[in-house]
N, C-alpha and C positions, 0 to 999 in steps of 0.2 A: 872445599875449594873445587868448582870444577875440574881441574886438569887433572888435580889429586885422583876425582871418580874417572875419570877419562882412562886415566893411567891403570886402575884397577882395572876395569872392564877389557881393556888391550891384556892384560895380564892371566885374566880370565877365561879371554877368549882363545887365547893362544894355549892353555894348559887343557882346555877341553876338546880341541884341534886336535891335540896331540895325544888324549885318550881316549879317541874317536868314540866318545860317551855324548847323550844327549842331557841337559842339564833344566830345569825350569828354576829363573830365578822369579827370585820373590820380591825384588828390586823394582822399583820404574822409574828409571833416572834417563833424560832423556834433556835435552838442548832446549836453554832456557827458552821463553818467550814473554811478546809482550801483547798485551789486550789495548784495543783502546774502545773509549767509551761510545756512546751513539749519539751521532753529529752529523747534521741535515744542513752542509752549507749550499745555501743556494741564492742566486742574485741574478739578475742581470750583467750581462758585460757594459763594461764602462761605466755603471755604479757602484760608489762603496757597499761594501758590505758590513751590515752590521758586527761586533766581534764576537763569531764563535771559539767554544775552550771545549780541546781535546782534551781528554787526561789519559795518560799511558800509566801502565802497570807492568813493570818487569817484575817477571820470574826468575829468583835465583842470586839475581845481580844487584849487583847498587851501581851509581855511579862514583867512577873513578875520583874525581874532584867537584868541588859544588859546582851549582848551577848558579849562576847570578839571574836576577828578576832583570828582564827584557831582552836575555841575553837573545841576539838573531839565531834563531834554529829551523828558517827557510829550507835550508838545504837538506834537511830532514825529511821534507815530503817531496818524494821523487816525483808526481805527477802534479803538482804545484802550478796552477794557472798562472800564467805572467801578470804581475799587478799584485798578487796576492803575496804577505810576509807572514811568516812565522813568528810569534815572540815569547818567550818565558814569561809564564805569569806570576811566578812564585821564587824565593829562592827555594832548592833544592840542594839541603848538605850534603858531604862526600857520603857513599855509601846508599843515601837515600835512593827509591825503586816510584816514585811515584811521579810524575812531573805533568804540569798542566803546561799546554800549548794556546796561544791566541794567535787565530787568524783573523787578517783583517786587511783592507788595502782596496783597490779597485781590480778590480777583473778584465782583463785586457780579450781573453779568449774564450771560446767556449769550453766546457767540461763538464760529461755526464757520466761519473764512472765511480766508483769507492777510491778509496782515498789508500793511497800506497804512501808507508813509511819504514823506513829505516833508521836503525841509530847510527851512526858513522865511526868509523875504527876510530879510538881514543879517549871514547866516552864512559868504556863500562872497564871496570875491574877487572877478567877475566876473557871479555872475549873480545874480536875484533871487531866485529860487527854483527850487527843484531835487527832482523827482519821481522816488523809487527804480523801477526795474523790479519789475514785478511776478514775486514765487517762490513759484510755489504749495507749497513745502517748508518756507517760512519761515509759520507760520499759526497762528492763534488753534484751540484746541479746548477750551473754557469750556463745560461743562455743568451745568446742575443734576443737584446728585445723585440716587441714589435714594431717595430718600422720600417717601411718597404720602399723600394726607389723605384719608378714604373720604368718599363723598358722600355727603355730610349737612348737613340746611338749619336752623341755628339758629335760631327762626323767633320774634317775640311781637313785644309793644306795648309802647312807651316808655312808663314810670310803670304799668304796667297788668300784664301777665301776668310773673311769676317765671319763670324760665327753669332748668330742669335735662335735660340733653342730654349725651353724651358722642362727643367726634371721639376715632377711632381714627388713630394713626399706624403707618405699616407702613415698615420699613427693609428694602432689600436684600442692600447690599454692606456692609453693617456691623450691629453690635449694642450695646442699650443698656449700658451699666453700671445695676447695682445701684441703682435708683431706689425711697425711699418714697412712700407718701402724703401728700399736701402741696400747698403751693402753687408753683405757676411763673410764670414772666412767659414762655413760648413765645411769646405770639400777640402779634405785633404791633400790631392794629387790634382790640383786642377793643372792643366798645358798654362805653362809662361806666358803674359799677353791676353788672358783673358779673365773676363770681372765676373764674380757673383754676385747678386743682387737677392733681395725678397722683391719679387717683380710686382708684387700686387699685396696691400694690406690685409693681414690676417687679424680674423678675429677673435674674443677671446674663446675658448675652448673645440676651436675648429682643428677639425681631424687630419684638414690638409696643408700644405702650405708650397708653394711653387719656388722654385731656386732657376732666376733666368741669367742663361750662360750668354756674354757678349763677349766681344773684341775678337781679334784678330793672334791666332797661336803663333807660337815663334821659337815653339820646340814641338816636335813628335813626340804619338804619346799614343800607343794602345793597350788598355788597363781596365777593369771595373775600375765604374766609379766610388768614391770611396768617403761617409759622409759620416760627420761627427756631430749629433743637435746638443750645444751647451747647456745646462742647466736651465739658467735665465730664460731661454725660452720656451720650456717647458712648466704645465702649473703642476705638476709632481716634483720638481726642484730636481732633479734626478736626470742626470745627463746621459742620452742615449749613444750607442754607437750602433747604424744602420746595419743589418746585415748583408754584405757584399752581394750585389746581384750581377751575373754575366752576362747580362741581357742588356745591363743600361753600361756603357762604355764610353770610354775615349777612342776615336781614330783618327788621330790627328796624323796625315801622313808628310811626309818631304814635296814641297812643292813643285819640283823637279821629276816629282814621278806621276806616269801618266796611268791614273786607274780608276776604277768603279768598285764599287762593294753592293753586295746582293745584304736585303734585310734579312733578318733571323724570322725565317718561316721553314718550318717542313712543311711537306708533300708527303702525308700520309694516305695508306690503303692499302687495300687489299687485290692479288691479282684475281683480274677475272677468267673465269676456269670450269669448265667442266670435267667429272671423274668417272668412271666406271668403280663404285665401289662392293667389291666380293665378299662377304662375309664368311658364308658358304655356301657348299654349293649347291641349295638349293634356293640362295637369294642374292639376287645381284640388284645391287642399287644404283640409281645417278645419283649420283649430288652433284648438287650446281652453285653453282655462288657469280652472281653478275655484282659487283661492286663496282659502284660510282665514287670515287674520292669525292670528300668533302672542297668543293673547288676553294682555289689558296690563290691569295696575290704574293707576291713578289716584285719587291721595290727594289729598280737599279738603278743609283746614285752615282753623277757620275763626280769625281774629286777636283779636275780640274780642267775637264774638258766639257763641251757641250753638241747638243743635237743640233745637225747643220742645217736641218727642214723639218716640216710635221709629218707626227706618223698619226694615221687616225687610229680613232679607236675600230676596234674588232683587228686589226692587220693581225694577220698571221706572222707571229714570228718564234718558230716551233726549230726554224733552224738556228737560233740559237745558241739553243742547248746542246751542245754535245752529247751527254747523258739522260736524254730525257728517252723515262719508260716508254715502248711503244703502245701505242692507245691513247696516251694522253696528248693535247692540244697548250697551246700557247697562244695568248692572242691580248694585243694589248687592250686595257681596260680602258682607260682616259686620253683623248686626242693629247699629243703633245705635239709642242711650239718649236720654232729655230729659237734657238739658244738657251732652251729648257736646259735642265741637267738633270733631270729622273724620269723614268717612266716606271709605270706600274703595270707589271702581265700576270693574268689570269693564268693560272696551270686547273687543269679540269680534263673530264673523260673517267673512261673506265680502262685501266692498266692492264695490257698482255702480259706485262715481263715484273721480273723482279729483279729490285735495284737497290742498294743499302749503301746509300755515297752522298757525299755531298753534292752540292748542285753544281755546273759547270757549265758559263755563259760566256758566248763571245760575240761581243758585238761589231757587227761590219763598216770597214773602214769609211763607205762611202754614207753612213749616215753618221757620220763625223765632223766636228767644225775642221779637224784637223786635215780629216779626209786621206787620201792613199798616202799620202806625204810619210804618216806613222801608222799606219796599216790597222789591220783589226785591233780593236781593243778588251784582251781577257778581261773579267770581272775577277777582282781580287775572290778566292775561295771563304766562305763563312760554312765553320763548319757546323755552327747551327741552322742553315738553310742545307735542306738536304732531300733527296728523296728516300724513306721507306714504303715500300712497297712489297709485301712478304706475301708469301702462301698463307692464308690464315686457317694450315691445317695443325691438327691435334689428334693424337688418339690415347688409347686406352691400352698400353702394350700388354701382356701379359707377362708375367714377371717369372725367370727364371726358376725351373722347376716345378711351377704351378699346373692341379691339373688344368685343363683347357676348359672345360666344364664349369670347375668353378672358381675361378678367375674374379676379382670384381662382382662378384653376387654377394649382396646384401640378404642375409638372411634371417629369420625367428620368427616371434609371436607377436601379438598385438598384450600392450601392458608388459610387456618385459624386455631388460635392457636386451639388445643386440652385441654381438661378439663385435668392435670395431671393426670397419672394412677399409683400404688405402686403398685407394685412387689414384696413382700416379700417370699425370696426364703428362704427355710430352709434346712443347711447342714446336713447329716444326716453322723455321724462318721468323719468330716473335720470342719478343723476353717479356716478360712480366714486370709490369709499374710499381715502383715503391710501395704503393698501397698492398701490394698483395705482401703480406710477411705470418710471419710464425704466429699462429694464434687467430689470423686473421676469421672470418664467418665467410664461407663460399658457400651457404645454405643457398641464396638464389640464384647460384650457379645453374642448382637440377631442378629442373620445370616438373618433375613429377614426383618430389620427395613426401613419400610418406608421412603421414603431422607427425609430430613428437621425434621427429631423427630431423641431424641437423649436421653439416658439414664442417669443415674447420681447415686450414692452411697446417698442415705439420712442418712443411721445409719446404722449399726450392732448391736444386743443386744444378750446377751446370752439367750437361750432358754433351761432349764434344760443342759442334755451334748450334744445339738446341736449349731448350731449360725441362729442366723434371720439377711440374707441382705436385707436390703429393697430399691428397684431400682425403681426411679421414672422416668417415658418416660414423654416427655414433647416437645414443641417444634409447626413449623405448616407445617403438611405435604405438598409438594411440588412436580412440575415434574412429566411428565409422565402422562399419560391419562386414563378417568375407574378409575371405584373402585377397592380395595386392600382388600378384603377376605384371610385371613390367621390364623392360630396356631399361636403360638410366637412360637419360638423358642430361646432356649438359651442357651450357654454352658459357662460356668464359666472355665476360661483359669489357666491352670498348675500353672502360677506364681501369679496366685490370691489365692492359695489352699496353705496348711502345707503341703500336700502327694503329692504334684507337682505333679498328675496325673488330667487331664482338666473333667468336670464335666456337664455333660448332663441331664440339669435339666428336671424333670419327667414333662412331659406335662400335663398341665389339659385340657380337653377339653371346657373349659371359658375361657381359656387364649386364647385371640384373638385381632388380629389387624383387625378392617374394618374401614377404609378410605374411603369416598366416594366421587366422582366429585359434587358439589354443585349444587343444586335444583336452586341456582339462574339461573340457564344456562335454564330451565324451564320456559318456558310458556303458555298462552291459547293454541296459536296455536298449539304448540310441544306438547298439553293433545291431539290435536285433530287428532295427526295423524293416520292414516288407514293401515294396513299391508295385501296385497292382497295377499290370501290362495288360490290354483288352489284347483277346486273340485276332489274328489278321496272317495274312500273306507275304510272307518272303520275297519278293521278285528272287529271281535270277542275276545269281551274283551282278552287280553293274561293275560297269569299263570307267577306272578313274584314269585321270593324268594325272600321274603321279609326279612332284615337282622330281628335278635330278635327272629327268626327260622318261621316266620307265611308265610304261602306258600298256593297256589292256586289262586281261582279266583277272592276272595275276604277277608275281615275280618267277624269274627262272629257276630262282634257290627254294623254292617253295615247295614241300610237296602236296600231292592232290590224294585223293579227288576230291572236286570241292561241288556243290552243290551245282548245275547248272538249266535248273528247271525249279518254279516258282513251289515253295513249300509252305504248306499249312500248319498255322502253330497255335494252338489254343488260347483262352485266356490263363494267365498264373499272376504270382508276386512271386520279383524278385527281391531278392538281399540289397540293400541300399548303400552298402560298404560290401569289401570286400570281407568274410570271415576272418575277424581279428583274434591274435593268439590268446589274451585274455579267454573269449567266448571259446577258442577252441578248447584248452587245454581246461575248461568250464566242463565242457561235455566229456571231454577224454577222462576226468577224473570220476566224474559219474558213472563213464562208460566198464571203466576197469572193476569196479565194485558190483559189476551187474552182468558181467558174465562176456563181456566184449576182450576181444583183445586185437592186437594192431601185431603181430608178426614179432615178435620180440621189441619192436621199435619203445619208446616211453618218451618223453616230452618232460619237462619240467614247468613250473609256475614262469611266468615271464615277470621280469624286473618291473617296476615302476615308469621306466622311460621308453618297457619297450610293450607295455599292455595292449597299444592298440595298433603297431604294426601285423601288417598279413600273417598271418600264419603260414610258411612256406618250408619246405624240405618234407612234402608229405605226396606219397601216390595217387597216383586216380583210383587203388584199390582202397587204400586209407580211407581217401576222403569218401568213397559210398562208404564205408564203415560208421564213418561219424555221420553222416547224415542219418543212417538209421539211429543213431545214438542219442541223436537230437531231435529227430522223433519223437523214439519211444521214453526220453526224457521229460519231452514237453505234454505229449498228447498221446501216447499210449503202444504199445507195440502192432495191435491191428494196424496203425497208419503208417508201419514204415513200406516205401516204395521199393526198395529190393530184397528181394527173396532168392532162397533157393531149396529147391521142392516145398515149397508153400512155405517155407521157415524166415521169419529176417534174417540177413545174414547179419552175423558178431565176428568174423576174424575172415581171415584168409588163408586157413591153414588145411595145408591135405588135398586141396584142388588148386584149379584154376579161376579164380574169382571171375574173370575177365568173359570164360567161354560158358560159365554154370549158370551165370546171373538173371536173372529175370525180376524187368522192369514195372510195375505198375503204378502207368498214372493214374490211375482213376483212385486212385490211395491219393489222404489229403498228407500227408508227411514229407518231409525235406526231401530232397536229390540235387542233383548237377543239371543244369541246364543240358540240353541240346545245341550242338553248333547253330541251329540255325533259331532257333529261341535265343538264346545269348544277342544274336546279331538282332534279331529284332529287338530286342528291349536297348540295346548300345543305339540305336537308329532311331529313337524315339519312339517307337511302334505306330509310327503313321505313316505310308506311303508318299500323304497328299501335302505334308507342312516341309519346309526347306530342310531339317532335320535330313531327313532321310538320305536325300546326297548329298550330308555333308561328306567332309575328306575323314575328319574328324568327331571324335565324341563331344559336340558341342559348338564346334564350329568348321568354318570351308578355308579360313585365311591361316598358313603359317605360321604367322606372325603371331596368332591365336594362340597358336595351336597350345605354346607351355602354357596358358592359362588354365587346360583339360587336361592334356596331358604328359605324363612320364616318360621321358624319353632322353637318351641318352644326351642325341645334339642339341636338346634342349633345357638341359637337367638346370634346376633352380635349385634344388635341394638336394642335401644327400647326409641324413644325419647321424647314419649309421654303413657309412657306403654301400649300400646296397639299397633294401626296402624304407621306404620312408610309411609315417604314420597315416591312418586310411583319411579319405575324405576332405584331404586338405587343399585339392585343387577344387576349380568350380566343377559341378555337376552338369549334367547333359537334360538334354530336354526333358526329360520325363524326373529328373532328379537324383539321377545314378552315380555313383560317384565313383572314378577310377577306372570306366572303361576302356579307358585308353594307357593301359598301366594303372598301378606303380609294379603290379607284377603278372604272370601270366595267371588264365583261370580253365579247371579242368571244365570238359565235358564229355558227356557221354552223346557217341554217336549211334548210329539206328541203324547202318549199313553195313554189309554183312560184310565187307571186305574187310580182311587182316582182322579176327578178333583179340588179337593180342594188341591192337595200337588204337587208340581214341585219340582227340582232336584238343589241343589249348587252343584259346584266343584271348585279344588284346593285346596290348604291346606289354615290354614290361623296364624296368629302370634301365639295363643294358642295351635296348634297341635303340635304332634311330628313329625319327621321327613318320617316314616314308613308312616304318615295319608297322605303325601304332592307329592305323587306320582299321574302319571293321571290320577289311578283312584283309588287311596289310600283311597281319602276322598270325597264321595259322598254318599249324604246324599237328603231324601227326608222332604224338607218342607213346613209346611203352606205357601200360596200365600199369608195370609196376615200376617204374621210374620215379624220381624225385629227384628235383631241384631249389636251388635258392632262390630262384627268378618264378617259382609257380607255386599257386597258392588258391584259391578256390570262393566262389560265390553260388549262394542256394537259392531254389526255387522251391514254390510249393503251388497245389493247385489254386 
């Protein structure tokens, strides 16, 4: 008996409380339950339903006394559509756990949900009541059918105006039978005093059928209309009930009151607007948006009075409206008559302001039958004519605690999935239309999505009086060749919006798609390729304008000296990537077996994932070490380019590498560029092609610029926070890859000032974009220094 186990477990629980011991029972006694089976009732509202059978299964329990066959067990299922009965389908003897339910009856209401049951206190043996698990298999799916009432506002004055109007009925999934002209009882709620008819004979299997309203009301009445098509008239025999539309109406008002009603039209759009938009600050934008509203009539009816003379068409009548946005125009459409009673006005223009109200008209006394006598007359308020008029701005917030960098960056390989990225756009003056919900596809949201990734709706939340979409891109980019550097871009389309004006979300400059061709395509050989630079002339450093307003020859934080007279540089190849740790620690392990050594420093194999980032944390002593290493590894110990007393050098131990060294190029073997070799090969090695002043390794536009490269405020990647893998951004004219970052590159310089300090160049992941020019970021340092941001590229003759 349960209460029996009940009583034990209280007894149990209270002796182990109080031998503050922890115990594992080997019990699992737990509160009966009951199952029910899987049952798809679904119908139309307001026809019968064929009879679906539940069957419940209790755990534990029996019933307290039998069940008798048909007994009512309605009240069983809490969420029970009205219309619908419960009935026993079986007897069920006392004790008995198993009982079958039939439902069955007409469906008066909609319901889309699983089906919620309870047994009710008195039924079971032991407990008082007992709650089925929830099956989302066992569910209600009650819809109203298809049949639609067009909007139309049956509109006059009780005792006063006769009324002749026709509602159209429109079917989908069905058709009428053979209907004549005649009378019907359809409408539910029709105002006392007036007839429905079938105005005009339908045919058989015709989709429409006209319901025309006459006589004279004699009670007020404002209500959807509200419509029931019998069986008989239908050839599916099956009786629909309309779905309630608030667009087609009764307004039937007291004939004693003197009023006008405005039709159900919004005034939508967008304000028109220009912005100063800052990114940062080396890019400042306009946007603009000149939006014309969709021009909209508006019909004002009046109930019981009339126009005392004609207005023509085009009249200005803009004072009116109380509330009407400024920019927009009023002006009637169609000449009206003395003793008209409607006129129709155009609203049009392009909107200064924003307005989110209903509309508000008052018409002047003196174009009245009544005239001063009853002064102006307000327009009764509809709060479906309205003006929206909103900012149709959005952006791309950054989300709390994120870094700034990378923010909304879409990032990986081509052929492989992508880590999910959100999106959370926030409406600023707009909600979002029914259409946009959970699950939904925002893929042609973004006008430059990658193939193979693909957007998705994850929620909407409110956000104070804005909305947050949250668009998750997901998917594995695919197709096409090269990496994919880009802005997102995204415009939220008219019929996703309330103000059906499309929506161009504010750009951040972190929102970014980079895609890149797989490193697997990468290896030894492809680190070691050579890009042959013909020899030429250096001009004299050039004067950029540098965006952030910093202009001349160099920055103030910078130090010198820097070249300022035009230098001659021979022809070489250089390294096509930057020396990857794979190929470094290739040669370092060669090196150490041959008589080299690096100052106690040692290196280990790199990982899998980090094979082909730069090699970095190594000196300018270092790295001439491994150039001869890589040498005399490839092509023999004669070809290495530094010595010291005629010997190559292998370590740095006992002197000063930096002050002993002697360079020879006429040796064909590896070394470091020259500052100003470096820069010619970064520059295309042509004076005469546009290359040469770029701003940049590749290009002259900003906006370029992350497609070349690395750089802090423009960072796309970062896959190991700091150095990313070589080669993955585009290459510069001559085909170089990374001169512009991902990190710095030694060189050896030729001028006798300070032999303890030599020269980096290129930008590197930590700089900004202004440092990443050719000669943005040079800097002179220690020969024996080492950092994580410098890392090195070879020349040979």
């Amino acid at each position: 008996m349960r209460q029996g186990k009940n009583a034990i477990l209280v007894a149990l629980a209270i002796l182990f409380a109080a031998c503050e011991q922890t115990v594992d029972s080997a019990w699992d006694i737990g509160p009966a339950g009951v199952t029910m089976s899987d049952a798809f009732i679904a119908g139309p509202v307001g026809v019968p339903l064929p009879a679906y059978e539940i069957t419940l299964t209790i755990a534990e329990e029996g019933l307290k006394t039998a069940l008798a066959p048909g007994a009512d067990l309605s009240g069983w299922i809490t969420n029970r559509p009205e219309g619908l009965r419960a009935n026993a389908k079986m007897l069920v003897p006392a004790g008995g756990n198993r009982i079958t339910l039939v439902l069955s009856g007409i469906p008066l209401e909609p319901k889309t949900e699983p089906l919620a049951l309870t047994i009710p206190e008195g039924y079971l043996a032991e407990w008082k009541a007992l709650a089925a698990a929830a099956n989302p298999n066992t569910r209600f799916d009650i819809r109203y059918p298809d049949a639609a009432i067009d909007d139309i506002t049956v509109q006059g004055a009780a005792g006063v105006t006769a009324i002749n109007q026709t509602i159209t009925i429109t079917l989908s999934a069905d058709g009428f039978n053979a209907l004549g002209a005649g009378p019907i009882g359809w409408i539910s709620n029709l105002p006392a005093g007036l007839t429905q008819t079938i105005g005009a004979p339908v045919a058989p299997g015709s989709k429409t059928a006209g319901i025309h309203i006459t006589g004279t009301p004699t009670e007020e009445k404002s209500e959807p209309i509200g419509v029931f098509i019998p069986a008989n008239a239908l050839q599916s025999g099956n009786p629909i009930m309309v779905f309630p539309n608030e667009l087609a109406r009764f307004l039937i008002f007291n004939a004693s009151l003197r009023a006008a009603i405005v039709s159900d039209a919004a005034i939508t759009g967008a304000r028109n607007f220009t912005t100063n938009i800052s990114s940062t600050p080396e890019v400042t934008t306009t946007w603009q948006r000149t939006a014309a509203i969709p021009p909209k009539d508006l019909t004002i009816t009046l109930l019981n009075e009339s126009f005392l003379s004609a207005i023509s068409a085009n009249t200005n009548v803009a004072s009116w409206f109380a509330n009407r946005p400024g920019g927009l125009t009023a002006q009637v459409k169609n000449a009206v008559g003395p003793g008209d009673m409607s006129v129709v006005i155009t609203i049009a223009g392009y909107p200064t302001q924003v307005k989110t109200e209903p509309v508000s008209v008052t018409i002047p006394a003196a174009l009245l039958t009544t005239g001063a006598a009853k002064g102006n007359l307000a327009v009764l308020q509809n709060a479906a004519a309205r003006f929206y008029i909103v900012d149709p701005l959005a952006k791309l917030p950054r989300a709390a605690g994120e870094d700034n960098d990378n923010t909304h960056t879409v990032t990986g390989f081509r052929g492989a999935s992508i880590s999910p990225v959100n999106f959370v756009i926030t409406l600023q003056g707009d909600t979002p239309t029914a259409t946009v919900t959970a699950g939904s596809s925002a893929t042609s949201w973004f006008t430059n999505m990658p193939a193979g990734l693909q957007a998705t709706v994850v929620n909407i939340m409110p956000n104070g009086s804005a909305k947050n979409i949250t668009l998750r891109v997901s998917g594995a980019p695919s197709g096409g060749s090269g990496s994919i550097i880009g802005r997102v871009r995204i415009t939220i389309p008219a019929a996703a919006l309330t103000c059906a004006v499309p929506i161009e979300v504010y750009p951040e400059v972190s929102a970014k798609f980079a895609i890149y061709t797989s490193t697997a395509a990468m290896n030894t050989a492809e680190a070691r390729v050579m890009v042959s630079i013909a020899g030429g002339t250096v001009n004299a450093r050039p004067s950029y304008s540098y965006p952030g307003g910093t202009s001349g020859t160099g920055f103030a934080r910078e130090p010198g000296p820097f070249y300022t007279t035009p230098v001659t540089v021979p022809s070489f190849s250089i390294g096509k990537y930057e020396v990857t740790r794979e190929l470094w620690y290739e040669v370092y392990s060669w090196a150490i077996g041959h008589g080299y050594s690096f100052g106690g420093f040692s290196w280990v194999a790199p990982s899998a994932g980090k094979r082909f980032l730069p090699q970095t944390r190594i000196s300018c002593q270092e790295a001439v070490i491994w150039c001869n290493a890589y040498t005399e590894k490839t092509m023999g110990a004669a070809e290495c380019v530094y010595t010291r007393g005629g010997t190559p050098v292998r370590n740095k131990n006992g002197y000063n590498l930096y002050s002993e060294l002697t360079v020879d190029t006429a040796k064909n073997g590896y070394r470091l560029p020259t500052p100003a070799e470096w820069e010619w090969a970064a520059r295309g090695g042509n004076t005469g092609a546009p290359a040469w002043n770029y701003r940049w390794p590749g290009t002259n536009t900003l906006a370029d610029a992350e497609k070349y490269v690395w750089a802090d405020n423009l960072r796309t990647y970062d896959m190991y926070n700091n150095e990313i893998p070589v080669g993955l951004l585009l290459p510069n004219a001559k085909g170089i890859y990374d001169m512009g970052g991902n990190v710095h590159e030694w060189t050896v310089k030729t001028d006798s000032s300070d032999p303890s300090q030599t020269i980096t160049r290129g930008g590197a992941f930590n700089r900004d974009s202004t440092r990443s020019a050719f000669d943005g970021d040079r800097e002179e340092r220690k020969w024996t220094g080492s950092r994580d941001i410098i890392g090195l590229r070879v020349i040979r003759k």
